[in-house]
C-alpha positions as CSV (number, residue, x, y, z in Angstrom):
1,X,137.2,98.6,131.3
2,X,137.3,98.6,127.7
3,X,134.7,101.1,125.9
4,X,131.4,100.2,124.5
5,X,131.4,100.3,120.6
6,X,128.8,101.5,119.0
7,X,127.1,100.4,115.8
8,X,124.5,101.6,112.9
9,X,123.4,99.8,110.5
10,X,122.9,100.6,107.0
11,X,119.5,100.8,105.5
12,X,117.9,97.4,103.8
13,X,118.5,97.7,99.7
14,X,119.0,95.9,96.6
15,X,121.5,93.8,97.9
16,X,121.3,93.4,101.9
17,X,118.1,92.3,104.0
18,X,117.8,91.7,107.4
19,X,116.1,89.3,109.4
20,X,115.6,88.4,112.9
21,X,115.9,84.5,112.9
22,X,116.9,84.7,116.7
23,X,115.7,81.4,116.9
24,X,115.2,79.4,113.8
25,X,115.6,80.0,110.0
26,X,112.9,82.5,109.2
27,X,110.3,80.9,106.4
28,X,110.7,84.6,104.3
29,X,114.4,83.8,104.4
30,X,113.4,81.2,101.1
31,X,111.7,84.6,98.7
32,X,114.5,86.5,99.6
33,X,117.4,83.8,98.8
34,X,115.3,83.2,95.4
35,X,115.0,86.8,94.7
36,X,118.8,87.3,95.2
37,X,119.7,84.2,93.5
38,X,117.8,85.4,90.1
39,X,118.9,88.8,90.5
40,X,122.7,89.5,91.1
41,X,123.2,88.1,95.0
42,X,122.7,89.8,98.0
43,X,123.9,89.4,101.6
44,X,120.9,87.7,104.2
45,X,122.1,89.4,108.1
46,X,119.8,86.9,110.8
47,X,119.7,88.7,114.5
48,X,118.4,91.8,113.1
49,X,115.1,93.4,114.1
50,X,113.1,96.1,112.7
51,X,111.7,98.4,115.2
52,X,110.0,101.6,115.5
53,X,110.3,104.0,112.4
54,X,112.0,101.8,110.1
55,X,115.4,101.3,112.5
56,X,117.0,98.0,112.6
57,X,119.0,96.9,116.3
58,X,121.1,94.1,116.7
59,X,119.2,91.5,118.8
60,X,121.3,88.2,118.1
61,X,120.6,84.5,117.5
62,X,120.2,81.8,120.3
63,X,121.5,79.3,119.0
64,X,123.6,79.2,115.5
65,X,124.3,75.3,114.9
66,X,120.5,74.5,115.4
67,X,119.9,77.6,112.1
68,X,123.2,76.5,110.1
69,X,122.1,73.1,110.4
70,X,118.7,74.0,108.9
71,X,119.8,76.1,106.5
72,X,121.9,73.6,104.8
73,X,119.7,70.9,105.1
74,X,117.1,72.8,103.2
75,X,119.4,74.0,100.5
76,X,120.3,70.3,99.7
77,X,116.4,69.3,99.9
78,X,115.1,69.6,96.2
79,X,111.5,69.6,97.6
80,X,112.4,73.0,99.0
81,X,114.7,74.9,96.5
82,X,115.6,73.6,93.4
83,X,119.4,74.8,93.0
84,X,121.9,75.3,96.2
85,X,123.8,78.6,95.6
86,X,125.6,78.8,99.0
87,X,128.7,76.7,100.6
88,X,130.1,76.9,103.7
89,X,132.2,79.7,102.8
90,X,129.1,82.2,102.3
91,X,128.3,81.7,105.9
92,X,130.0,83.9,108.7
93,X,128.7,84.1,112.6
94,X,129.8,87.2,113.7
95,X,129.7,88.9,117.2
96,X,128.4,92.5,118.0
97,X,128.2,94.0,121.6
98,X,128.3,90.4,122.6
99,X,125.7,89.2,120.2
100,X,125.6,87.0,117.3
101,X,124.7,87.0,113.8
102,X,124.5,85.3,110.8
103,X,125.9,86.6,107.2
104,X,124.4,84.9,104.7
105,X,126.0,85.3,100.8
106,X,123.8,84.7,98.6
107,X,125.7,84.9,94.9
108,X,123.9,85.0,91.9
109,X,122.8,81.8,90.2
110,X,124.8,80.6,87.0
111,X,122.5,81.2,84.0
112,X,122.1,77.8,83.5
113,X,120.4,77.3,86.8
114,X,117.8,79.5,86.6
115,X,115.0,80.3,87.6
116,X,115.3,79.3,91.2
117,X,112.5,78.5,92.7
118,X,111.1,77.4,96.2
119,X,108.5,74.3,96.9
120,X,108.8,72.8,93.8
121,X,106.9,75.5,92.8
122,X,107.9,77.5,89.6
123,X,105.2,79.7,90.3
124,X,107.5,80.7,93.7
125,X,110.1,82.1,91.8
126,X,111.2,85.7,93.4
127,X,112.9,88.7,91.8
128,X,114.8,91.5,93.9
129,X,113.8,95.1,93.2
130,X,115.0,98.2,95.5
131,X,114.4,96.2,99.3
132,X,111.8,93.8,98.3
133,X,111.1,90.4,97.0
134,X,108.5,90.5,94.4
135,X,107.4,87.3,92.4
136,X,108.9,87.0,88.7
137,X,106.5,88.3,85.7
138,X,105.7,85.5,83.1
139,X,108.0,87.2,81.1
140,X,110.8,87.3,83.5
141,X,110.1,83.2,83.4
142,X,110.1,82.9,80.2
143,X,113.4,84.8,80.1
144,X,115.3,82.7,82.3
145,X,114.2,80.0,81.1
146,X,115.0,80.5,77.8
147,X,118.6,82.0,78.6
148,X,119.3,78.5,80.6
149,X,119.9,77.1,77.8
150,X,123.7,77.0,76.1
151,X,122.6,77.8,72.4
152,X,119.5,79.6,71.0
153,X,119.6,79.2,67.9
154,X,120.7,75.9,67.6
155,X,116.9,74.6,67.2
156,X,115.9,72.8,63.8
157,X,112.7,74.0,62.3
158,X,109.9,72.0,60.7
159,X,108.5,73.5,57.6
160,X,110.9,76.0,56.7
161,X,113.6,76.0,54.1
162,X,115.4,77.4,50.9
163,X,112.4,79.8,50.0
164,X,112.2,81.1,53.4
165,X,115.8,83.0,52.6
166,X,117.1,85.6,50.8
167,X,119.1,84.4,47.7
168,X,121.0,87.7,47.6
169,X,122.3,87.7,51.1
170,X,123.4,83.8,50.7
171,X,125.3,85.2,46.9
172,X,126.8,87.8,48.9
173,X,128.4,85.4,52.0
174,X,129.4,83.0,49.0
175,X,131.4,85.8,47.5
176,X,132.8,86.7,50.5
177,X,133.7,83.0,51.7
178,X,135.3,82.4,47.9
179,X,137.3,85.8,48.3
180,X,140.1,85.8,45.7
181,X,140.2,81.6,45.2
182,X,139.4,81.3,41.6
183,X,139.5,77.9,42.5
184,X,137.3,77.5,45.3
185,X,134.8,74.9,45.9
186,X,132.0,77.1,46.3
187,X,131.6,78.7,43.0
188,X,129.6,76.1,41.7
189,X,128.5,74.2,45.3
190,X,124.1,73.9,45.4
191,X,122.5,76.6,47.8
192,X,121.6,73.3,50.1
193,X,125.3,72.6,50.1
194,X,126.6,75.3,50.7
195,X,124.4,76.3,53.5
196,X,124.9,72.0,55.3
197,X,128.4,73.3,54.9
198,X,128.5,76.5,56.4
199,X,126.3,75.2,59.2
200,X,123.1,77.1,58.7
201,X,121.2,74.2,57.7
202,X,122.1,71.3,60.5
203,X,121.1,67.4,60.4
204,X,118.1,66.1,62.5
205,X,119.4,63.0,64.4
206,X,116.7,62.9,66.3
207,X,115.1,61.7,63.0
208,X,115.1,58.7,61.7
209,X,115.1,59.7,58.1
210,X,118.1,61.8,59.3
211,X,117.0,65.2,56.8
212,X,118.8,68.6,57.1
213,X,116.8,71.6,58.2
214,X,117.3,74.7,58.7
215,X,118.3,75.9,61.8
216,X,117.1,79.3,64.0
217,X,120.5,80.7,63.4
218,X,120.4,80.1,59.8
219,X,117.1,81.8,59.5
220,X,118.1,84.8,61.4
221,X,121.4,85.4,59.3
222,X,120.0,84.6,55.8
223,X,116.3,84.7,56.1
224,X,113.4,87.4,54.6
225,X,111.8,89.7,56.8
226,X,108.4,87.9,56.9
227,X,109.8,84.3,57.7
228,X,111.9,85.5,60.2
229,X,108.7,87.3,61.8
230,X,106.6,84.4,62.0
231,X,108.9,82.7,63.9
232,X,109.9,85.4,66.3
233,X,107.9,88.4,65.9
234,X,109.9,90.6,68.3
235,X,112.3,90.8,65.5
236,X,113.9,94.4,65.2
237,X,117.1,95.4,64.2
238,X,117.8,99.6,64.3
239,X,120.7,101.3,63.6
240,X,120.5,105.3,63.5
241,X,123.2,108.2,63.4
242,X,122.5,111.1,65.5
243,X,126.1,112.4,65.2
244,X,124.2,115.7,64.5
245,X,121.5,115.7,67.0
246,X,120.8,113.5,69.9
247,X,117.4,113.6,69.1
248,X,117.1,113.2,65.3
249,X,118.6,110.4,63.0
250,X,120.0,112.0,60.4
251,X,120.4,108.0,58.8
252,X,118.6,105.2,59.4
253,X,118.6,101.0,58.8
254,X,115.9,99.1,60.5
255,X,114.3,95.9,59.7
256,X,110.5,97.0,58.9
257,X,111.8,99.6,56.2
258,X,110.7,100.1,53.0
259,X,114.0,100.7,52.1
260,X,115.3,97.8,53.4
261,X,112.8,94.8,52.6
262,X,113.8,91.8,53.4
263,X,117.0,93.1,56.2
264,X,118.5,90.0,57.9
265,X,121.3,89.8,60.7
266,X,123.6,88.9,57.9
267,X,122.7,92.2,55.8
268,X,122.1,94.4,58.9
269,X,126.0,93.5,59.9
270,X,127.0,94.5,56.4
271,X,125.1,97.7,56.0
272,X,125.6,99.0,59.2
273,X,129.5,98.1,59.1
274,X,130.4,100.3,56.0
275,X,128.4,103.1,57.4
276,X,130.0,103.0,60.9
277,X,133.2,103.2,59.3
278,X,132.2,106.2,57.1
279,X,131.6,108.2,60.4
280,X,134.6,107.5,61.2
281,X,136.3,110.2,58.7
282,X,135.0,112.7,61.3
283,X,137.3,114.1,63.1
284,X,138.9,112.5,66.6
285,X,139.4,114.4,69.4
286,X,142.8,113.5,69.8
287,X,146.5,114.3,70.7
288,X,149.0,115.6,67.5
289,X,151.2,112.5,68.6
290,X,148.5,110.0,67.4
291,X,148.3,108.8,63.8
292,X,145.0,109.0,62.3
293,X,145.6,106.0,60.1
294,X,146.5,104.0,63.2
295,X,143.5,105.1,65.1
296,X,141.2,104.5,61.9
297,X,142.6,101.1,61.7
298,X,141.8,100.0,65.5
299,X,138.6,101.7,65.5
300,X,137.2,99.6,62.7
301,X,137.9,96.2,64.5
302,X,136.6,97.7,67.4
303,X,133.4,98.4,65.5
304,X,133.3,95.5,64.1
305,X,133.6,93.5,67.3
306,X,130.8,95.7,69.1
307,X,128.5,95.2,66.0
308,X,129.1,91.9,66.0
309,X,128.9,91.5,69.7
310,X,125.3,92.7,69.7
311,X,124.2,90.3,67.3
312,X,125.9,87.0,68.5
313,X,124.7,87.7,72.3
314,X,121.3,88.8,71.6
315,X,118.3,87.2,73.0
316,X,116.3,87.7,70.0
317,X,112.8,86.3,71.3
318,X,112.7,89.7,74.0
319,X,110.4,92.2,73.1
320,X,113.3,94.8,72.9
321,X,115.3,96.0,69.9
322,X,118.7,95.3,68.9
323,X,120.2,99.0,68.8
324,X,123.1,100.5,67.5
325,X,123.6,104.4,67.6
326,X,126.2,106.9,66.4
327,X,126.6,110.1,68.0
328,X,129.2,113.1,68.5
329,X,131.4,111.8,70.7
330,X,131.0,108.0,70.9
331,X,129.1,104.8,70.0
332,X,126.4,103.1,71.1
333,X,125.9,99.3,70.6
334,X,122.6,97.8,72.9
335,X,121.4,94.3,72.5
336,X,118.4,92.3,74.7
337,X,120.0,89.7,76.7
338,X,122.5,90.5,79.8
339,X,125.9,89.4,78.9
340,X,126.5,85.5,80.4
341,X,130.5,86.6,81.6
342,X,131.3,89.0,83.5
343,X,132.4,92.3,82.4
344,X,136.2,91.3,83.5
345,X,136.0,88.2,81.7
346,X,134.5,90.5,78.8
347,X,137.7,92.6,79.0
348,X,140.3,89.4,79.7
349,X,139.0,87.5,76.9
350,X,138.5,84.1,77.4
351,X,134.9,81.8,77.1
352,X,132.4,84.4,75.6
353,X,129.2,81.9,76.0
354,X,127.1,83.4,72.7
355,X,123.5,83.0,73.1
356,X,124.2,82.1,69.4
357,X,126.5,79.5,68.2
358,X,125.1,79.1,65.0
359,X,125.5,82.4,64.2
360,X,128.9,82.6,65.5
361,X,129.9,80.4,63.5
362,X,128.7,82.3,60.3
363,X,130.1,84.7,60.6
364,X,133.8,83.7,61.7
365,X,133.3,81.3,58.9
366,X,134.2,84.5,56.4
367,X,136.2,86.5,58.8
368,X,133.2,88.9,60.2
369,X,134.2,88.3,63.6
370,X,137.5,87.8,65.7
371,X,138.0,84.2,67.3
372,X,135.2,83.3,70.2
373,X,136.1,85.4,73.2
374,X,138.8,87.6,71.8
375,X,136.4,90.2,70.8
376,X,136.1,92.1,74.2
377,X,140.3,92.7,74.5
378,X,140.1,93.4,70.9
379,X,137.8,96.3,71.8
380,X,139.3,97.7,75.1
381,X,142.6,97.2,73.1
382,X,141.9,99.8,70.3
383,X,140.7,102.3,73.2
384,X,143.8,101.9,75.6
385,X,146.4,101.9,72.7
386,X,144.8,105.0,70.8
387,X,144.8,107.0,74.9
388,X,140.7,107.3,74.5
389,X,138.5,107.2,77.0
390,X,137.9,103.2,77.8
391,X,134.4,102.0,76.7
392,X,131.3,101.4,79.2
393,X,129.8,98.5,79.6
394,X,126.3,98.3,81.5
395,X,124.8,94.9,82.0
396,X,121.0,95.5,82.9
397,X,119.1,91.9,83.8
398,X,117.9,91.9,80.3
399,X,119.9,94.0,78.4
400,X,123.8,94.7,77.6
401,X,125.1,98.3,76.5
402,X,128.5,98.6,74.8
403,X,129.8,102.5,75.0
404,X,132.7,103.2,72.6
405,X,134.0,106.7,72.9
406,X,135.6,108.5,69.9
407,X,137.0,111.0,72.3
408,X,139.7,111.0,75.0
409,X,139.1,110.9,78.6
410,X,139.4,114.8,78.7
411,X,136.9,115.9,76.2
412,X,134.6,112.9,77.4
413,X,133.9,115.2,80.2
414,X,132.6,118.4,79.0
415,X,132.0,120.0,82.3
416,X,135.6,120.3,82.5
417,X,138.0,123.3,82.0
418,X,140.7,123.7,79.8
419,X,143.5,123.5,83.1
420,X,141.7,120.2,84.2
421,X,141.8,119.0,81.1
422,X,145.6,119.7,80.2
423,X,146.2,118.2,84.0
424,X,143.9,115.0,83.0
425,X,146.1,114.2,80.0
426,X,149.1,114.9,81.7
427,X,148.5,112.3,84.2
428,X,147.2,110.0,81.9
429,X,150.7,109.6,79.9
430,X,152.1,109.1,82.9
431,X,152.2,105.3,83.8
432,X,153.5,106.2,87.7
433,X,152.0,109.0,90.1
434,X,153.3,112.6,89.2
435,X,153.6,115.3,91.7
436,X,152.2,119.0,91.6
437,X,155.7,119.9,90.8
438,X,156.2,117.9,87.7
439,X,152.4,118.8,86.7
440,X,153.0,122.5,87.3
441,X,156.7,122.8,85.4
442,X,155.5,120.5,82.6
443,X,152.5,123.0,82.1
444,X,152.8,126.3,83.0
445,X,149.8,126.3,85.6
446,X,150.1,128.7,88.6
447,X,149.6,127.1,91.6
448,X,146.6,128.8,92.2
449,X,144.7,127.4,88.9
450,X,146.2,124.1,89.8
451,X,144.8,123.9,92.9
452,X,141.3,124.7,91.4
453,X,141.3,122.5,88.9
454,X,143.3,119.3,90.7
455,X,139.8,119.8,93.2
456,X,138.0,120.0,90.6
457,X,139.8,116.3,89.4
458,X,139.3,114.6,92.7
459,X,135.8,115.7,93.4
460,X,135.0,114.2,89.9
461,X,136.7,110.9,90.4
462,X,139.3,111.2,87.8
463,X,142.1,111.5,89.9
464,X,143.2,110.2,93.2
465,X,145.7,111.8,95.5
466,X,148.4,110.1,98.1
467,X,150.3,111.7,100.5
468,X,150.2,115.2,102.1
469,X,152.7,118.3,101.1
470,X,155.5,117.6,99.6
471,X,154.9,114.2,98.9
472,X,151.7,114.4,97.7
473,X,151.3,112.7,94.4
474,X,148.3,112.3,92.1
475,X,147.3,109.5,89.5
476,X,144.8,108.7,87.6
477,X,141.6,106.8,89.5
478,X,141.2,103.0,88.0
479,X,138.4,102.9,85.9
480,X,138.4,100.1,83.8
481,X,135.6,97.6,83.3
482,X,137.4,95.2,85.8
483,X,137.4,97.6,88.6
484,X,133.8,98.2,87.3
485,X,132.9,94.7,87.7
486,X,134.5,94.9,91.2
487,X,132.4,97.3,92.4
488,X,129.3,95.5,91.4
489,X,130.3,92.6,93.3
490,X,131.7,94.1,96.4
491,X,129.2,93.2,99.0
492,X,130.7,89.8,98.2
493,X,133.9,90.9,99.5
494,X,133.5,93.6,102.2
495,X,133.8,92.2,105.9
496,X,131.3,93.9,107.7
497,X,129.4,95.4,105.3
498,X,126.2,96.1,106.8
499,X,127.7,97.8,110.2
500,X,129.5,101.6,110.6
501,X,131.2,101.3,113.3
């Protein structure tokens, strides 16, 4: 007789919910499929009961192909929901102690889809906080509504135009699009001209007279302070160094400023470019065998790209501030808008999807930016190459954070000790697994110290360890953005991932 297994089942979160369903589709199954489907996907588990205290048992379904069947009836019923997430491959029965239950992947919703919504009812539209549905805030609508469009600020204005921009910021992208062409057409090209052919100003075909106007992207880049605010009055840009002091700026650029009357996105990249590249005569944490003229010379594309980054994928209409921050030991670039890629695509390169073409195109018009989708290698390149500590990337649902340390992987860690440090680097220049043998010879660490601190590396996550005794070989633990990006989606991937068996 074979022996009972036994099961427990992980508590409810932000990505699993159970239901019991043991005989139909539950109705709540519809809040929690929206809720997952605006948020970042969850797993639905039907044949699971709540009982006493909070704990779930296993009771089963009756009857599978009577729920399936309604399921994906009502997915493809646009009276119901108004976007089907789920095919057949989302959909496992599975069998515990002899009873059945259905897995239910629910993936995310492509931006373009959203919100999704149950009854034909926008009002029904469901977000997913901690265990619960909860319905979306007007301005969580207005959000994804907004962000389901392609382009931004692509939009043609009525009664705005020439005198709503800054003539200094337009002289200073002419220079910079003449460069050294003595020749060059736009020396003496009209302001109109010049701005029909860079692509801030854009014709109106859905007029019949067929006019140029200025375009949302064009205002943001060249625009004055005031005309830019009574279009979008959320409008803030803020850069600050706290390289000093975490809690004080020691320098400051902000849109607002008395200093800096009439900033734009144009003269916000510009500014806060050459001063992000002054910090970086401070010195790098770094090993003898680097070149700081090498490092330099990465570092500013990689700046560039963030910079740039944060204002070409920034939802400018949120309420929250476009942010970038210099500190001791790295970079902080924060923009309102979660990124519309994944982070692995971020780090591949590929499709970038900008929320802003228009302004895209500006600035890789004069060279401010790397080709569409390049940007994110571009910036995990200058990390890897220059043995720093990779950047972080945190996607929020309304917000995207771009870390860029100036420091290794070591000295990002300051709770570390000198040994775990020399050990950490060791490891790193290794491309294979070392043993405690090679790490020991190589740096003169008694086995006792190298014990400590190799616990000390593992109990950390910064280094992973294979084998037992002799064979035992450490390496350092995968931590880039793509295994980052794999942990966020695992309950995608993980057979049985609501059961410990």
């Amino acid at each position: 007789m074979s022996e009972e297994r036994k099961f427990s089942l992980k508590k409810e979160g932000k990505h699993i919910e159970y239901k019991e369903g043991k005989n139909a589709l539950p109705k709540d199954f519809w809040e929690t499929y929206s809720a997952f489907a605006n948020t970042d996907g969850g797993i639905v588990v039907l044949g699971i009961a709540e009982g006493e205290r909070g704990h779930f048992e296993i009771i089963g379904v009756n009857n599978e192909d009577k729920i399936l069947s309604e399921l994906f009836t009502s997915l493809n019923n646009k009276q119901k929901v108004n976007f089907n997430c789920i095919n057949e491959d989302n959909v496992n029965v599975k069998i515990f102690n002899g009873k059945k239950v259905i897995e239910i992947v629910v993936p995310q919703a492509p931006q373009n889809k959203k919100p999704i919504y149950i009854n034909q009812n926008i009002k029904k539209t469901y977000m997913r906080e901690y265990e619960t549905d909860r319905h979306a805030s007007e301005e969580e609508l207005k959000y994804m509504i907004r962000n389901s469009k392609d382009d931004l600020d692509n939009e043609l204005l009525d009664n705005y135009g020439i005198k709503d921009l800054s003539r200094t910021s337009i002289e200073e992208y002419r220079r910079i699009l003449i460069g050294e062409d003595e020749n060059s057409r736009f020396i003496e090209m009209p302001i109109e001209d010049l701005l029909i052919e860079v692509g801030a100003y854009k014709k109106d075909r859905n007029s019949s007279s067929g006019e140029y106007k200025l375009s949302v992207g064009g205002l943001l880049f060249f625009g004055k302070y005031n005309s830019i605010t009574d279009l979008i009055p959320h409008f803030h840009l803020d850069y600050q160094n706290k390289a000093m002091s975490s809690d004080r700026w020691i320098d400051r650029v902000a849109t607002g400023d008395p200093s800096y009357p009439n900033i734009n996105v144009f003269d916000f990249f510009r500014i806060v470019l050459q001063k992000l590249k002054i910090t970086l005569s401070e010195e790098f944490h770094l090993d003898s065998d680097l070149s700081r003229s090498s490092v330099t010379s990465d570092f500013e594309i990689a700046l560039r790209e963030s910079l740039a980054n944060a204002l070409i994928h920034a939802d400018y209409n949120h309420n929250e501030a476009i942010k970038i921050e210099t500190y001791e030991g790295y970079y902080l670039f924060s923009n309102p808008g979660n990124m519309k890629i994944s982070i692995e695509e971020f780090v591949r390169g590929g499709d970038s999807k900008p929320r802003n073409n228009t302004i895209v195109t500006l600035f890789r018009r004069v060279g401010l930016c790397e080709r569409a989708g390049s940007g994110g290698p571009k910036i995990f390149q200058a990390a890897q190459k220059n043995k720093l500590k990779l950047p972080d990337i945190k996607i929020d649902p309304y917000k995207t954070t771009i870390r860029l340390w100036k420091l290794d992987i070591a000295d990002s860690h300051p709770n570390l000790g000198e040994n775990e440090k020399k050990i950490l680097r060791f490891v790193l220049k290794n491309l294979l697994s070392v043993s405690s043998s090679q790490i020991r010879e190589n740096l003169d660490i008694s086995k006792y110290y190298f014990d400590q601190a190799i616990k000390t590396l593992i109990e950390n996550d910064l280094i992973e360890q294979d084998g037992k005794g002799r064979s035992t070989k450490y390496s350092l633990k995968q931590s880039t953005s793509e295994y980052i990006a794999q942990l966020q989606h695992a309950y995608k991937q993980l057979e049985e991932y609501y059961v410990n068996k």
